[in-house]
C-alpha positions as CSV (number, residue, x, y, z in Angstrom):
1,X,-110.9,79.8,-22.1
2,X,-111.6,76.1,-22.4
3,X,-114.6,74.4,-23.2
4,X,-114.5,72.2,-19.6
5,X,-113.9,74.2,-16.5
6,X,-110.8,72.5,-14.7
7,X,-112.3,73.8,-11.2
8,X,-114.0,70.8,-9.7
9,X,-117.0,73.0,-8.1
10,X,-117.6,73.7,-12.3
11,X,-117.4,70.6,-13.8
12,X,-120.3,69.1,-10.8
13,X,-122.7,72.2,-11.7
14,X,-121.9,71.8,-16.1
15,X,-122.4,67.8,-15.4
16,X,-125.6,68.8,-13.3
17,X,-126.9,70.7,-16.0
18,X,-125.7,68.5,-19.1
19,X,-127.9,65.5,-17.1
20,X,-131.3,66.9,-18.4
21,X,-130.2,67.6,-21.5
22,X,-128.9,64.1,-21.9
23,X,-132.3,62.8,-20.5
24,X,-134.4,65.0,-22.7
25,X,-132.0,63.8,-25.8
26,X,-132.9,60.2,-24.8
27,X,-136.4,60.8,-24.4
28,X,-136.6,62.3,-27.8
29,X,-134.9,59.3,-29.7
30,X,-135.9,56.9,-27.4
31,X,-139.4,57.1,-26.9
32,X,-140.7,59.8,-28.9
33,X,-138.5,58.8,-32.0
34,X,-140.5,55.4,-32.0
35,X,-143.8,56.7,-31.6
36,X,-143.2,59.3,-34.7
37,X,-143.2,56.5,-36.6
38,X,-145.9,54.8,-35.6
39,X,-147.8,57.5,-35.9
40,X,-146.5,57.8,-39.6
41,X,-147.7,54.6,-39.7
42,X,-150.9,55.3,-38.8
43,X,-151.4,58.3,-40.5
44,X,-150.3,56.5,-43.7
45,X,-153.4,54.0,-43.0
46,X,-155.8,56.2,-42.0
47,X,-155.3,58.1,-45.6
48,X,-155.8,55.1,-47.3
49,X,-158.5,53.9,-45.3
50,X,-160.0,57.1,-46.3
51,X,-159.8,56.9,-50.0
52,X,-161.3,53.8,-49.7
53,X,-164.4,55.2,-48.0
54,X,-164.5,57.9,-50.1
55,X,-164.5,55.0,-53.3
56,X,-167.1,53.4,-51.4
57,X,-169.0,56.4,-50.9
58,X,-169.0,57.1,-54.5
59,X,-169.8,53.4,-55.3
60,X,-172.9,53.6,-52.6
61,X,-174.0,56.9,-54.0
62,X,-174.3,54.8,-57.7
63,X,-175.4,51.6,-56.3
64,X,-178.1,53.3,-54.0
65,X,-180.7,54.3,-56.8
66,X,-180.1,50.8,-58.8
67,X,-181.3,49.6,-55.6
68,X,-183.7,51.3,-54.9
69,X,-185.4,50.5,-57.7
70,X,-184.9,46.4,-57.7
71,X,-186.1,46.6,-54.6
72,X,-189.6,48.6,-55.7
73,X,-189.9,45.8,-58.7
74,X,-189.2,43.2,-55.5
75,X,-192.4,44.6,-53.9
76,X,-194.5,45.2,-57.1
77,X,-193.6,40.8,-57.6
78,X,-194.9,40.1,-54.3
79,X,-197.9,41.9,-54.1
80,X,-198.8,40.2,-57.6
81,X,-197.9,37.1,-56.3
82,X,-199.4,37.3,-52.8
83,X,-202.6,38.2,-55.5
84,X,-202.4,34.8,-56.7
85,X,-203.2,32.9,-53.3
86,X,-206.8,33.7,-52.3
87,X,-207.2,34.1,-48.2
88,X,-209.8,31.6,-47.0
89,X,-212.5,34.6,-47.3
90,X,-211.6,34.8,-51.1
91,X,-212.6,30.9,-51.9
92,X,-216.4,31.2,-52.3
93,X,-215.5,34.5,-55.0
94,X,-213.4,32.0,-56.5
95,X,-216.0,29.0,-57.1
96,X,-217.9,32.3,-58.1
97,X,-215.6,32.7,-60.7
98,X,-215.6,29.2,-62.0
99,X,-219.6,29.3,-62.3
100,X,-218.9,32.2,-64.3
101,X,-216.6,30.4,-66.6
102,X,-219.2,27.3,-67.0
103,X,-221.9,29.6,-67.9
104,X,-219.6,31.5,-70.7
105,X,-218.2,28.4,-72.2
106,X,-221.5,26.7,-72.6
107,X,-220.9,23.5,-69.8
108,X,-223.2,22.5,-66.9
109,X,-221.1,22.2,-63.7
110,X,-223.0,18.8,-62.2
111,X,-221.1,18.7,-58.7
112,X,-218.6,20.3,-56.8
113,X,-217.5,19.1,-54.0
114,X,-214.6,20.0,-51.4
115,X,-212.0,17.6,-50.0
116,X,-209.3,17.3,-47.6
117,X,-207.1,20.2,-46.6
118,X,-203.3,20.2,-46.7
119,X,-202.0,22.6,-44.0
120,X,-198.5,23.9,-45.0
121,X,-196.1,26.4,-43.8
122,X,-196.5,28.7,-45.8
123,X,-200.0,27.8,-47.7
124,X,-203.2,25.5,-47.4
125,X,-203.5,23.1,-50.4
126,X,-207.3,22.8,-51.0
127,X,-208.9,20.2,-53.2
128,X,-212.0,19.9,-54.8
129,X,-213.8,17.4,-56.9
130,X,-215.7,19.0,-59.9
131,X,-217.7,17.4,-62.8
132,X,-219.7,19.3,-65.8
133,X,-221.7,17.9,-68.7
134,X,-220.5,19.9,-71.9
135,X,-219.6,19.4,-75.6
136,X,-215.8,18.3,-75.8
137,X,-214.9,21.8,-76.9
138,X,-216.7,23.7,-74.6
139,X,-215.1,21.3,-71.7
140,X,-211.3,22.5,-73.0
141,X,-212.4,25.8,-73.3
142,X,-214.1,25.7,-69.6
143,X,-210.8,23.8,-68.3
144,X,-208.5,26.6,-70.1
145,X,-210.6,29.4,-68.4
146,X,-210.1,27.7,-64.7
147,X,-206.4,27.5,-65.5
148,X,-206.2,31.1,-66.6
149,X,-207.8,32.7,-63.6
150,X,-206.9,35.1,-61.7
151,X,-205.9,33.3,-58.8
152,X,-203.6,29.8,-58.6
153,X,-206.1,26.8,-59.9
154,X,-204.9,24.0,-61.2
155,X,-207.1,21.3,-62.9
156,X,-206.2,17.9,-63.1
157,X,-206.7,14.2,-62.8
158,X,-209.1,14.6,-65.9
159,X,-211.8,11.9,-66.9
160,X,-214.1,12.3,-69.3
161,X,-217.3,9.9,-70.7
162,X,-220.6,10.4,-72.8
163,X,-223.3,11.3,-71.9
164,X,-226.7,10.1,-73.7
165,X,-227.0,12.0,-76.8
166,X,-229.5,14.9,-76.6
167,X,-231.0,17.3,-79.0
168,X,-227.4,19.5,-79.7
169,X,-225.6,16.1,-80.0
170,X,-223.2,14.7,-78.1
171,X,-222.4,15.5,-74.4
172,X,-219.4,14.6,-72.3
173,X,-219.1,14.2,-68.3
174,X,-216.1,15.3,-67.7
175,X,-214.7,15.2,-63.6
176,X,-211.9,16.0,-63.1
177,X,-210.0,17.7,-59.2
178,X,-208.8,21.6,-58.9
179,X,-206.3,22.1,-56.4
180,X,-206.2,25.7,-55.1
181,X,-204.0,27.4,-52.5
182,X,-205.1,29.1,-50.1
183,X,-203.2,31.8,-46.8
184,X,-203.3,30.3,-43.5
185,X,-204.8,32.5,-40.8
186,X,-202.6,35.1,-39.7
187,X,-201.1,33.5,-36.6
188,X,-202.5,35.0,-33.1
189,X,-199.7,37.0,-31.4
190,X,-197.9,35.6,-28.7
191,X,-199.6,37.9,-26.1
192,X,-202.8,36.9,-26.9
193,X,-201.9,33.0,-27.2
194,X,-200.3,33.2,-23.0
195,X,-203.8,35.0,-22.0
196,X,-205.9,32.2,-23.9
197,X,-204.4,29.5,-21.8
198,X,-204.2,31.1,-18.7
C-alpha cells in the first residue's frame, strides 16, 4: 500500500488533515519555541536575582543589630547635647549656677548685666557682661568653674585691674562677657499661625 493515496478524493482529505498539523508544527517552533527561551531567560534571572536577596537578606539580618545600636548611641549624643543648650526657662538656673560658683571660689560678682540677643536658626546667642572683685587665683578658678558647667558658657574678652588693697591683700576687678546659647521657642504650628491672623 503506498504512503500517498493516488485517488484524488484521498490526497484532498490527507492534505486537509496534514494542514493542522503543519500549523500546530509552526506554532510550536515559531512562536512557542521563542518564548521557551525567553522564559529560560527569565527564569535564569529571576534565580539570580534571588540569591542576591537572599545575600542581602543575610547581610540585613547582620547589619540590622550593628544598627540598631549606632543609632541608640545617636540618640544617647543628642539628648546630651540638646542638655548643653538651656531653653529660655533654664537661664535664670543658670546665672543661679554662676552665683554658686562665685560663692565657692571666694570672688564677689559686682555686676551682671544682659546684652543683645543673636536669633539664629537653630539657637539664640545670649550675651552678658559680668565683673567680680576676687584674688587672681580665685578669679581663674571662678572663670574655670563657668567654663566647666553643665550647660554651654563660654567666658571671654577678659580684663582684669586692681582693686585698692584691703585687709586679705590684693584684689582684682576682673569683667570680662559670657556668651550662652540658648533654644528658640518651639515654633507655633501652622494651624494656629492662619487662625492668629484671621
Amino acid at each position: 500500500m503506498p504512503l500517498i493515496p493516488t485517488e484524488p478524493d484521498k490526497q484532498k482529505k490527507l492534505l486537509i488533515g496534514l494542514i493542522p498539523l503543519l500549523l500546530l508544527f509552526a506554532y510550536w517552533f515559531g512562536v512557542h519555541g521563542g518564548k521557551t527561551e525567553e522564559i529560560a531567560a527569565m527564569e535564569s534571572r529571576l534565580q539570580t536575582l534571588e540569591t542576591r536577596n537572599a545575600t542581602a537578606r543575610v547581610r540585613a539580618g547582620r547589619g540590622a543589630a550593628d544598627l540598631e545600636e549606632r543609632l541608640a548611641l545617636y540618640e544617647q549624643h543628642i539628648a546630651q547635647l540638646e542638655t548643653l543648650v538651656p531653653s529660655s526657662e533654664e537661664v535664670p538656673e543658670l546665672l543661679h549656677d554662676m552665683t554658686l560658683r562665685a560663692q565657692e571660689n571666694g570672688v564677689e560678682i559686682a555686676m551682671v548685666r544682659p546684652q543683645s540677643e543673636e536669633p539664629g536658626p537653630f539657637y539664640t546667642l545670649r550675651t552678658y557682661d559680668v565683673a567680680v572683685f576676687g584674688g587672681y587665683h580665685d578669679v581663674g578658678r571662678f572663670l574655670a568653674s563657668i567654663g566647666s558647667l553643665p550647660r554651654i558658657v563660654t567666658p571671654g574678652g577678659l580684663s582684669m585691674k586692681a582693686r585698692e588693697v584691703g585687709p586679705d591683700g590684693a584684689e582684682l576687678q576682673a569683667s570680662f562677657r559670657i556668651r550662652t546659647y540658648v533654644l528658640p521657642p518651639p515654633a507655633a504650628p501652622v494651624e494656629a499661625q492662619s487662625n492668629a491672623r484671621t
